[in-house]
GUMIBA-82582 format. One line per field, with one value per residue: x, y, z of N, C-alpha, C in turn; residue in one letter. Coordinates in nm, 3 decimals, always signed. Layout:
N
n.u c(X ...)
n.v c(Y ...)
n.w c(Z ...)
ca.u c(X ...)
ca.v c(Y ...)
ca.w c(Z ...)
c.u c(X ...)
c.v c(Y ...)
c.w c(Z ...)
code c(A ...)
***
This chain:
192
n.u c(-19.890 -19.643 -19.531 -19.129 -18.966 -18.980 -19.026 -19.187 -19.511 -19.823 -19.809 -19.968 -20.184 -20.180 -20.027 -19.757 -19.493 -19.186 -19.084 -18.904 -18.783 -18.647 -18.545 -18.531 -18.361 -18.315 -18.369 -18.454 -18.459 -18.334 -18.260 -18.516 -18.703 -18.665 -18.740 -19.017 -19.118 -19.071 -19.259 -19.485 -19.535 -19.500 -19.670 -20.038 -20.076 -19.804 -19.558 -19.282 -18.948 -18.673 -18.461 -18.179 -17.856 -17.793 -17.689 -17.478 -17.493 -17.415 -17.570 -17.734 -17.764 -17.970 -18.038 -17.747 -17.738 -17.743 -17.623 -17.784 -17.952 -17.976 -18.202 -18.272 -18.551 -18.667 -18.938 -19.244 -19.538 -19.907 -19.997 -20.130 -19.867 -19.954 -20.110 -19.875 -19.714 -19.894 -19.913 -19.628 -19.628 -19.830 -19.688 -19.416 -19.647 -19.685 -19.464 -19.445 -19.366 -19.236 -19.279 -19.114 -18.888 -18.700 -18.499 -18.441 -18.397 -18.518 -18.790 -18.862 -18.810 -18.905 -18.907 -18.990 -18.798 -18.807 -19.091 -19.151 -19.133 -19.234 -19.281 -19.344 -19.386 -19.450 -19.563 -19.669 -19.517 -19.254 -19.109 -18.887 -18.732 -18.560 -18.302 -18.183 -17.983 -17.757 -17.679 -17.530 -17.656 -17.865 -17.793 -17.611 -17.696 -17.950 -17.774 -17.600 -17.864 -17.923 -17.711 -17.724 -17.875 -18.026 -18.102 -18.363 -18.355 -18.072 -17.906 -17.652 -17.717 -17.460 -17.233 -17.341 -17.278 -17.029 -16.977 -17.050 -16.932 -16.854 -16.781 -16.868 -17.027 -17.118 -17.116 -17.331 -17.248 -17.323 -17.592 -17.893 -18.186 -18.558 -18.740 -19.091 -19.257 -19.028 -18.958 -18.877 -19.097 -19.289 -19.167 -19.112 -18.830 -18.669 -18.486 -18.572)
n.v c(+4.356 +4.231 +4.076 +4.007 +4.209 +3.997 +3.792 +3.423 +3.314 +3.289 +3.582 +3.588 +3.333 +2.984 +2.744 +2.584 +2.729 +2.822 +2.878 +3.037 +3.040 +3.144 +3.067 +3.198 +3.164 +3.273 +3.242 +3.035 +2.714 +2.676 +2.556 +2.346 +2.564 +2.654 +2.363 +2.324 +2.541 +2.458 +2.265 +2.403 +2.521 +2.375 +2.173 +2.132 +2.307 +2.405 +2.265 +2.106 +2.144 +2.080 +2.127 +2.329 +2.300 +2.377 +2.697 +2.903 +3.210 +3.493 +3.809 +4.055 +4.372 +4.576 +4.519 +4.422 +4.098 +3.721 +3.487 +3.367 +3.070 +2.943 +2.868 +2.760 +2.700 +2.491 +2.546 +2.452 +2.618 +2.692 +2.854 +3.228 +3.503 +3.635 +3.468 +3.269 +3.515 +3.518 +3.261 +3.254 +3.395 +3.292 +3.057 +3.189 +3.373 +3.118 +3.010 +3.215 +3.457 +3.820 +4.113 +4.406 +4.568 +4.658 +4.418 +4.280 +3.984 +3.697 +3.427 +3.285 +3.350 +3.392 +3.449 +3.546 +3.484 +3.480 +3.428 +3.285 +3.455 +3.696 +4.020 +4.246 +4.521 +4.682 +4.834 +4.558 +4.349 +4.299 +4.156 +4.033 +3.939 +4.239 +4.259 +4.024 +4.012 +4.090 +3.954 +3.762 +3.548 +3.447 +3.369 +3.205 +2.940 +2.908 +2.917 +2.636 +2.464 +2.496 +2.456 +2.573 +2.845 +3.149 +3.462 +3.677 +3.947 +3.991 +3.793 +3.510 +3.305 +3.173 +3.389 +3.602 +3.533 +3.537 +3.806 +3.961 +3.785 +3.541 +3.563 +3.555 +3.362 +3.020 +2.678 +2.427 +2.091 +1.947 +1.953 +1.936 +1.958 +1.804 +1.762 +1.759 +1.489 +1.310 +1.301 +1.464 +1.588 +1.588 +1.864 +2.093 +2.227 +2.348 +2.618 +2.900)
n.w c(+10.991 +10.758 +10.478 +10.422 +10.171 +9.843 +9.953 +9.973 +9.979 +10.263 +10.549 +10.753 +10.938 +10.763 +10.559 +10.754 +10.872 +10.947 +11.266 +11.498 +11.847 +12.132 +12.428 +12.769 +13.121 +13.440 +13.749 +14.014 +13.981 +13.658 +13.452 +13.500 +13.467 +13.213 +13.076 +13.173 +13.029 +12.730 +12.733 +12.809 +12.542 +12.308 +12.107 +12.025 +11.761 +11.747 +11.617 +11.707 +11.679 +11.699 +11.946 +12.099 +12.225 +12.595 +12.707 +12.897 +12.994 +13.011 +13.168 +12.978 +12.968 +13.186 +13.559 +13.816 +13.789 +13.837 +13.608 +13.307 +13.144 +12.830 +12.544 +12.235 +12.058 +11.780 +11.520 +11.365 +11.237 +11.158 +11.344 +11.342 +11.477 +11.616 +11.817 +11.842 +11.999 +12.222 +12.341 +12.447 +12.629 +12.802 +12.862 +13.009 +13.241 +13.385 +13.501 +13.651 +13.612 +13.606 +13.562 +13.624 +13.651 +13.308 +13.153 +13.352 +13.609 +13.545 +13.579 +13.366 +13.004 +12.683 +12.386 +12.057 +11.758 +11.506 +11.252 +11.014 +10.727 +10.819 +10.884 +11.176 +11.345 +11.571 +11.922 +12.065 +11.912 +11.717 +11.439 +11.224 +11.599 +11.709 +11.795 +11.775 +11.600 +11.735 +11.918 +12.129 +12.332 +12.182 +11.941 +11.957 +12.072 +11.867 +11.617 +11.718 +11.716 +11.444 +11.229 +10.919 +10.972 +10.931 +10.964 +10.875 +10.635 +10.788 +10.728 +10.758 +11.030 +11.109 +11.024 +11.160 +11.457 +11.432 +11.406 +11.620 +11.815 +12.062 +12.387 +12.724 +12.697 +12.747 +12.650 +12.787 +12.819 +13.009 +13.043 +12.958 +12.709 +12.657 +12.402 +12.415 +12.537 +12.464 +12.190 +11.907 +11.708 +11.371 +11.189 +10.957 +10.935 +10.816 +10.688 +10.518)
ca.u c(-19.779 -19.616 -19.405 -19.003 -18.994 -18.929 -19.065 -19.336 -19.603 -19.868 -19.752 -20.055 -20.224 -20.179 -19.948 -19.666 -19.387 -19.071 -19.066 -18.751 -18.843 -18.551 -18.575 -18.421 -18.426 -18.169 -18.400 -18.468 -18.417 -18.303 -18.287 -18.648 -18.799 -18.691 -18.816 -19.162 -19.115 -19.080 -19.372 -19.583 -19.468 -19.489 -19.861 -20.160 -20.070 -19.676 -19.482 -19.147 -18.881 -18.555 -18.413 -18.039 -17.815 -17.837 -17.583 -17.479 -17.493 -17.390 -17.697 -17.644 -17.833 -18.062 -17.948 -17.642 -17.784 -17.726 -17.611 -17.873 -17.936 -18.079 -18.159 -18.370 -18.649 -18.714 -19.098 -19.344 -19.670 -19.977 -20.074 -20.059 -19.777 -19.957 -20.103 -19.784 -19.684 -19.937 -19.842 -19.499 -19.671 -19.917 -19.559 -19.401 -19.685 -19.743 -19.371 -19.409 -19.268 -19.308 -19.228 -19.109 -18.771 -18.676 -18.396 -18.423 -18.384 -18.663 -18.777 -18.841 -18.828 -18.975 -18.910 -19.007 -18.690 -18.867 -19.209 -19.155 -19.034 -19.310 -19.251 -19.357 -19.318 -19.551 -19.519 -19.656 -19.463 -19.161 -19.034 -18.796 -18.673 -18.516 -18.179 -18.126 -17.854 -17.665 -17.729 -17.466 -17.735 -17.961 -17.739 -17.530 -17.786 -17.987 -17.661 -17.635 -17.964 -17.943 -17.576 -17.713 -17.964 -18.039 -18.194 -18.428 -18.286 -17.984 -17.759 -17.631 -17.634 -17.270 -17.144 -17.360 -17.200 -16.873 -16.980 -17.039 -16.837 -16.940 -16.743 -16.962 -17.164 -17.053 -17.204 -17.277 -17.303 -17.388 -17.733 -18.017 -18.365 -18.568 -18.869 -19.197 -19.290 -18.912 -18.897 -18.923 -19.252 -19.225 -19.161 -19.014 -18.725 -18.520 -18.404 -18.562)
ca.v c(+4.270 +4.251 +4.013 +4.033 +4.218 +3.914 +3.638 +3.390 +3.262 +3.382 +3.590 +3.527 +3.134 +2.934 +2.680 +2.606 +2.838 +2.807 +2.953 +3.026 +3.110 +3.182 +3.103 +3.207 +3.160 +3.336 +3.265 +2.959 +2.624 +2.786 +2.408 +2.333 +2.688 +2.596 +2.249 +2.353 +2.621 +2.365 +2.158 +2.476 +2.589 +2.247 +2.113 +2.253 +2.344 +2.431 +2.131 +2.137 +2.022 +2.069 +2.231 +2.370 +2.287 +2.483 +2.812 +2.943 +3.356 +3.650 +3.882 +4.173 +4.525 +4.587 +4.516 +4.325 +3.975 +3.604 +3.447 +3.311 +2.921 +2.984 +2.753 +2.802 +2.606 +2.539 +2.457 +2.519 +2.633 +2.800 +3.028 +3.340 +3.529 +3.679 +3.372 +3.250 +3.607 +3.502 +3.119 +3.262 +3.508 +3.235 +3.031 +3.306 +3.384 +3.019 +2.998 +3.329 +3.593 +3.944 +4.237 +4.539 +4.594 +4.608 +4.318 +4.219 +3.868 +3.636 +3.246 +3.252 +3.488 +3.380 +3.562 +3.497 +3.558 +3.480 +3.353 +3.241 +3.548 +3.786 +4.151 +4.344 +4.637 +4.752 +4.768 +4.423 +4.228 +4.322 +4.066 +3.965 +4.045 +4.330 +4.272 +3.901 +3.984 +4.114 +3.886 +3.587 +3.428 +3.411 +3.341 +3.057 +2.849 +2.918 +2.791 +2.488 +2.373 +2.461 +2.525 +2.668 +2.924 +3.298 +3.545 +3.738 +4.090 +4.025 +3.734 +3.391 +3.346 +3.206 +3.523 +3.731 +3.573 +3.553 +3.944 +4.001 +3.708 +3.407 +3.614 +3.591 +3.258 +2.898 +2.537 +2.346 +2.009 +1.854 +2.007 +1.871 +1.978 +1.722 +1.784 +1.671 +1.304 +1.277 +1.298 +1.582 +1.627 +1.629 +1.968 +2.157 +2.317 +2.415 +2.782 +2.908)
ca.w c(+10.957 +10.614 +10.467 +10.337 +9.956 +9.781 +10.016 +9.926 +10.088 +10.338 +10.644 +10.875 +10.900 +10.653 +10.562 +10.817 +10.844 +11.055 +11.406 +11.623 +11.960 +12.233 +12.598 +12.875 +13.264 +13.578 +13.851 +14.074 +13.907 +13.523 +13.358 +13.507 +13.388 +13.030 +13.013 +13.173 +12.849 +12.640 +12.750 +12.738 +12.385 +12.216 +12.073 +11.992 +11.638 +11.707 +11.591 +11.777 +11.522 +11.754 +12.085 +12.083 +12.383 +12.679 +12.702 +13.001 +12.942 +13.105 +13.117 +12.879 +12.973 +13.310 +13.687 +13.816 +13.814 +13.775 +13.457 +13.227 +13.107 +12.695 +12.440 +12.102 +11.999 +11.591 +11.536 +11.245 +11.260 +11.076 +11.406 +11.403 +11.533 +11.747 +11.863 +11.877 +12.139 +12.357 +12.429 +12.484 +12.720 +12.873 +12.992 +13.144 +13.287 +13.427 +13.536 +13.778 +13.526 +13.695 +13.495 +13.697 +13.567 +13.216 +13.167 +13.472 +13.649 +13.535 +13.549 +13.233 +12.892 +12.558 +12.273 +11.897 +11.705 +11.380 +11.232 +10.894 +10.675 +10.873 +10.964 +11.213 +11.422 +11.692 +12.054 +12.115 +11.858 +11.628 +11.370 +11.344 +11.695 +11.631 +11.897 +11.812 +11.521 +11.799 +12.063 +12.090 +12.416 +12.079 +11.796 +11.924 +12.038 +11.726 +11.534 +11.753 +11.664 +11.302 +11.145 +10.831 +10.994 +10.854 +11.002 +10.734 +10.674 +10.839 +10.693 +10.811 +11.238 +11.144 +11.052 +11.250 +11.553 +11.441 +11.391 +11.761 +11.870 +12.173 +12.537 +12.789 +12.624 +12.698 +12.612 +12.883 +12.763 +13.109 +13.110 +12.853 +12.719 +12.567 +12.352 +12.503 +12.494 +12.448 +12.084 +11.788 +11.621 +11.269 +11.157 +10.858 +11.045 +10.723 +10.641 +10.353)
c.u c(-19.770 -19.504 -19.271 -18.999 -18.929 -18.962 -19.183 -19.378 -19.704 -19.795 -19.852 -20.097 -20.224 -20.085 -19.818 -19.521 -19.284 -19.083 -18.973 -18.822 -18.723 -18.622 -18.482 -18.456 -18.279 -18.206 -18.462 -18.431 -18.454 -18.326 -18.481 -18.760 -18.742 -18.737 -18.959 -19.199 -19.137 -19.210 -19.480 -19.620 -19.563 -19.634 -19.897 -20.149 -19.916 -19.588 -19.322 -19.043 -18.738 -18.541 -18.298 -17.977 -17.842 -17.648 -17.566 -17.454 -17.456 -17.498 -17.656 -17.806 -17.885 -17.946 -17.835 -17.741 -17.736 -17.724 -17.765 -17.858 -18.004 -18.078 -18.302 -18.423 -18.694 -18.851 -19.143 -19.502 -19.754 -20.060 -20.045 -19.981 -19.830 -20.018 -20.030 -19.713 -19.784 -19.970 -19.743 -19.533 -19.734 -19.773 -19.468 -19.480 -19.720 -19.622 -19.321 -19.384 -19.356 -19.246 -19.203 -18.995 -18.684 -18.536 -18.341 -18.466 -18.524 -18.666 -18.788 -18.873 -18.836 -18.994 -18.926 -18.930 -18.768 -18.959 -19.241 -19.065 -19.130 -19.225 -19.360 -19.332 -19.404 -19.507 -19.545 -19.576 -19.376 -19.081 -18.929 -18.757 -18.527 -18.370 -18.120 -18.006 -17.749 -17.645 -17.636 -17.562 -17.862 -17.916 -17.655 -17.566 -17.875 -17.895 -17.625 -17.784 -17.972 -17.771 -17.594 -17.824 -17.922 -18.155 -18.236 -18.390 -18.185 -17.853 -17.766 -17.653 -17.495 -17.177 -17.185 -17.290 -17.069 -16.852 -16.989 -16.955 -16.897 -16.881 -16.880 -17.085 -17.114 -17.155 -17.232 -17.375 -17.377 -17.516 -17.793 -18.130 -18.382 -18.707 -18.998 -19.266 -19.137 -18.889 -18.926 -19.070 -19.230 -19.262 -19.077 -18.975 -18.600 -18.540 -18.451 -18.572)
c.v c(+4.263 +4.142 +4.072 +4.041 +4.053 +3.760 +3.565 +3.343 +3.349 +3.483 +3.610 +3.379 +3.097 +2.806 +2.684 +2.640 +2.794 +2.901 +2.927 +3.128 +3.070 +3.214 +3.130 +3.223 +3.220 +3.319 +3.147 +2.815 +2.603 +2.629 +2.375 +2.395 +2.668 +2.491 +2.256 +2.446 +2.583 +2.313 +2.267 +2.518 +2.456 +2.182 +2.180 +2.368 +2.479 +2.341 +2.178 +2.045 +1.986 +2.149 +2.229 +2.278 +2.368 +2.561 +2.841 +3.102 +3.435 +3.751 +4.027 +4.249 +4.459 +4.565 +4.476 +4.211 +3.798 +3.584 +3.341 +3.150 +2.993 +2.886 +2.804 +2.693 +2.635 +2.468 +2.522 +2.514 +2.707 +2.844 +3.096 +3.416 +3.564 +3.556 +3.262 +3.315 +3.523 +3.357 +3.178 +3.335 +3.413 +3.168 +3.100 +3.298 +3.241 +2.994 +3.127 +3.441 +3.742 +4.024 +4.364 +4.579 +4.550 +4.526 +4.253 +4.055 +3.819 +3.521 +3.239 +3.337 +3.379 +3.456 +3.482 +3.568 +3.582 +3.410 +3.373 +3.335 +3.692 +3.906 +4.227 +4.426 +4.751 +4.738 +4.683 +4.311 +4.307 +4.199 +4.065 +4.058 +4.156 +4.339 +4.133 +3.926 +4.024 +4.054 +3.738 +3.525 +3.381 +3.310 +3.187 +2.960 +2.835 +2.825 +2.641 +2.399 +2.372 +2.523 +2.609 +2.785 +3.061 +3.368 +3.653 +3.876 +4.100 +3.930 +3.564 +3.428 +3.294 +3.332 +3.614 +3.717 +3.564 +3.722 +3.963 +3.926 +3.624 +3.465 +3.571 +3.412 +3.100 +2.768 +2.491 +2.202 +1.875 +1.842 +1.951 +1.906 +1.834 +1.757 +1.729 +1.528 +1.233 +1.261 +1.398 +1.567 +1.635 +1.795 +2.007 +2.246 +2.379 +2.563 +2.801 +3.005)
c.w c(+10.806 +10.611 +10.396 +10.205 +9.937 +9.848 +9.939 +10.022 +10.218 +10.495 +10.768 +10.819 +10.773 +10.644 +10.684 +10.769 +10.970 +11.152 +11.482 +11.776 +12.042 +12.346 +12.683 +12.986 +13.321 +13.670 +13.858 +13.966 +13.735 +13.465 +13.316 +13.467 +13.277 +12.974 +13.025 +13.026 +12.776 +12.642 +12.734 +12.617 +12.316 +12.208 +12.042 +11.884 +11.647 +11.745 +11.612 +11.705 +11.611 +11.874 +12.088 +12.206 +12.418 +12.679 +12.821 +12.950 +12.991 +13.064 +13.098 +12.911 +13.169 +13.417 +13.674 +13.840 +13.778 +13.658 +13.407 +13.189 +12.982 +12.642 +12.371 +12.035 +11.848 +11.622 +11.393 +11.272 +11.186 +11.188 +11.378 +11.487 +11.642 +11.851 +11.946 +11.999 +12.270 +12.413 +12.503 +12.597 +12.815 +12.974 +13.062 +13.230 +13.387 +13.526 +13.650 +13.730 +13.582 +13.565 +13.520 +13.657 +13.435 +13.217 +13.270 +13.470 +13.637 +13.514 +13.439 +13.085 +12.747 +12.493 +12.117 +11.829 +11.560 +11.390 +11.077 +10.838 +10.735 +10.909 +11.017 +11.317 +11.415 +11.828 +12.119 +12.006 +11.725 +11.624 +11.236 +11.481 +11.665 +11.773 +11.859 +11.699 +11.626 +11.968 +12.120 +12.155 +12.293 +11.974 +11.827 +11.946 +11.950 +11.661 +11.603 +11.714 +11.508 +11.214 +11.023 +10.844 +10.942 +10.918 +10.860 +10.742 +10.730 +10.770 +10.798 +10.982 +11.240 +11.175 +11.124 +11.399 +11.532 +11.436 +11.536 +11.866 +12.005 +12.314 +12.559 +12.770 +12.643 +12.716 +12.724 +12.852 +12.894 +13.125 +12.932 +12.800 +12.660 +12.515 +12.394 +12.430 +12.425 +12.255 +11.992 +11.708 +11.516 +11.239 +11.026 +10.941 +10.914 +10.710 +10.530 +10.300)
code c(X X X X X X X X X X X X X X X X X X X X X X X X X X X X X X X X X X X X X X X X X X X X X X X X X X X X X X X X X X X X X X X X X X X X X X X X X X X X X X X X X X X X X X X X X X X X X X X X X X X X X X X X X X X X X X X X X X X X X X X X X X X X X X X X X X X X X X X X X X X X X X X X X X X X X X X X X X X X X X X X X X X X X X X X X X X X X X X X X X X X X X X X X X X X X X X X)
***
């Protein structure tokens, strides 16, 4: 791992760094597999600063399947990323997550869009995720939780989704997360 020319700060442990992590569920009760997400994610040295609304999605690549529920969690933390992969890996895994077809229908998907200004790119962990500039089920809940967000190497998530545009992606403000123990953790959740 290497950090962004021009970034500061460490890019393994150390001081806390901003983390965007994107969930998403299509299979059996999609609300309930993102709040268990939540509750797995959140503690144990990753301070959960915000949770987006929930999206309703149309699932982009793999089978024909059910639409998606997403929503993007801001947190800060000094784990390691990879540390960080394999929480995101432990709730999947706790929530049923099979893996037999790529983009296929799953209770629940956890991805680390970013982890601070970190890069890398291997086949267990490329950072930033290397699909979310083109991703509206990423980008517009991202921008709902933070209006002035930036993906590193790529630019604002305003314009990147006004670059791919919201089809396919809508709010649904009936549905809720809530952060565990019902309130935010303090976190540095700013953009920097």
């Amino acid at each position: 791992m290497s950090e962004v020319p021009g970034a500061t700060g460490p890019a393994s442990p150390g001081p806390d760094r901003r983390v965007v992590i994107a969930l998403g569920s299509n299979l059996g009760d999609r609300l309930a597999n993102l709040q268990q997400g939540l509750a797995s994610l959140c503690g144990g040295g990753l301070a959960c600063g915000a949770v987006s609304a929930v999206f309703q999605t149309a699932p982009v690549g793999g089978p024909a399947q059910d639409d998606f529920l997403n929503a993007v969690l801001l947190a800060s933390s000094p784990l390691p990323a990879r540390e960080i992969l394999r929480r995101c890996q432990r709730a999947e895994d706790a929530l049923g997550r099979v893996r037999t077809v790529r983009w296929g229908p799953r209770t629940l998907d956890v991805d680390i869009i970013t982890c601070g200004k970190e890069v890398a790119n291997d086949p267990d962990l490329t950072l930033p995720h290397p699909r979310a500039h083109a991703r509206a089920f990423v980008l517009a809940p991202w921008l709902d939780a933070d209006p002035t967000a930036c993906l590193p190497g790529y630019g604002s998530v305003r314009d990147l989704l006004a670059a791919v545009g919201d089809e396919g992606v809508r709010r649904m403000p009936q549905l809720r997360l809530v952060l565990p123990r019902g309130r935010a953790e303090e976190a540095d959740i700013s953009c920097r």
